[in-house]
N, C-alpha and C positions, 0 to 999 in steps of 0.2 A: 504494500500500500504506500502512495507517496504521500509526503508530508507535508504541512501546510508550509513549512521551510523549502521544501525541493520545488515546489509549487510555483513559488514566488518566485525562484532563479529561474524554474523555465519560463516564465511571464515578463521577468526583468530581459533576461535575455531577447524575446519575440519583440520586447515593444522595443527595443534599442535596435532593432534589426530594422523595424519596420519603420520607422521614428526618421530612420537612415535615408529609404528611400522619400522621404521628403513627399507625404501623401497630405492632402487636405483633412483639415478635420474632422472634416464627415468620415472620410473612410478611415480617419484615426481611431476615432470614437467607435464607429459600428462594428471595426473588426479587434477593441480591446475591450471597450466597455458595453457594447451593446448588447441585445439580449442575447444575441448566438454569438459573443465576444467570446474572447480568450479567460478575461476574468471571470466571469459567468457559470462559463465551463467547466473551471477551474474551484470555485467558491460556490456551489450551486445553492445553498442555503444562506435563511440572515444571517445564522449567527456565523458560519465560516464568513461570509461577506464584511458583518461587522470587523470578525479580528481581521479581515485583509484592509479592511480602509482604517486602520489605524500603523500599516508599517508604513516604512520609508519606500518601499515599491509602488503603493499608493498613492504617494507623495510626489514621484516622482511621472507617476502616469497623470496627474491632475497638470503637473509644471509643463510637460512634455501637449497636452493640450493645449493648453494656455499661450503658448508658443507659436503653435502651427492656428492656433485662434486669429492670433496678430495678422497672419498673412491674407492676402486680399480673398476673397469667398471664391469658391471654382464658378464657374461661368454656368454648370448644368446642377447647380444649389436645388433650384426649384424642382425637379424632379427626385430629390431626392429627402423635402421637408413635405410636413404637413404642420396643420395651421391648429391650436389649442386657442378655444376660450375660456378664459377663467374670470368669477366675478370677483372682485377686492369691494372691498370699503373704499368709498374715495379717498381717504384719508391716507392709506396706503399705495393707492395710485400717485398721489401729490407725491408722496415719499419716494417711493421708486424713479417718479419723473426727475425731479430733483436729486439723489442719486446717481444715474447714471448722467446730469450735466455736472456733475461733480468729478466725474471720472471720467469724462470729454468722452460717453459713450454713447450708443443708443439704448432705449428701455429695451431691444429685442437682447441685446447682448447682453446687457446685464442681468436680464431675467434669466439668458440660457446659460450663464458664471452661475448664477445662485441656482438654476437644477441641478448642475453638477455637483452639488458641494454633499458632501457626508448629511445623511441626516440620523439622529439620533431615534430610535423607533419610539419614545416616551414622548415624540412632540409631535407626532405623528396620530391624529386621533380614527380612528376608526370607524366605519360606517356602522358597525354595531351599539358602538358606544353615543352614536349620533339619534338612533333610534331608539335605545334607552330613555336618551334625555327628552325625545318629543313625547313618550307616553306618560313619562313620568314616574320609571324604577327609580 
């Protein structure tokens, strides 16, 4: 059985490989972190998930996006996004707007920097726990 240790070096190793050949971030993202990624594959569970985004492999495939993010977007982007509505409070809209002129970004950038980041599953509330509170357990 491999290890979450041997795991991580052959992950480390794929994404420095792949990192290499100088791919846009879509096809950075989809063939590391995406659903049929390498990480995935690799971590199939939360809690193996949890402890993989807490090493420095982790770390270093979020910097290694972050990177290839900077570079201009490939020309055929739109065939390969689709379009999320989500409803905020305006209050957090203002926020977010404000935000990313702070970071001389756009709100689409900034919104798709804050999906990527770690989420902790305790702030994360659940559609059970959301039907709980409308009946009134």
């Amino acid at each position: 059985m491999t290890s979450v240790s041997d795991k991580q070096k052959e992950i480390k190793h794929a994404i420095e490989k792949l990192f290499a050949t100088n791919p846009d971030w879509v096809k950075f993202y989809r063939e590391v972190m995406g659903l049929h990624g390498l990480i995935r594959q690799a971590f199939p569970t939360l809690a193996l998930m949890a402890e993989f985004e807490q090493t420095a492999t982790y770390n270093r495939v979020h910097r290694m996006l972050t990177e290839l993010r900077r570079l201009p977007s490939p020309k055929d982007l739109d065939k390969e996004t689709k379009v999320i509505t989500i409803r905020v409070p305006r209050s957090m809209h203002e926020s977010l707007r404000i935000e990313a002129h702070e970071y001389h970004t756009t709100m689409n950038k900034l919104c798709i920097s804050k999906l990527l980041q770690f989420i902790d599953t305790e702030n994360v509330p659940t559609a059970i726990e959301e039907e709980k509170a409308e009946v009134g357990l």
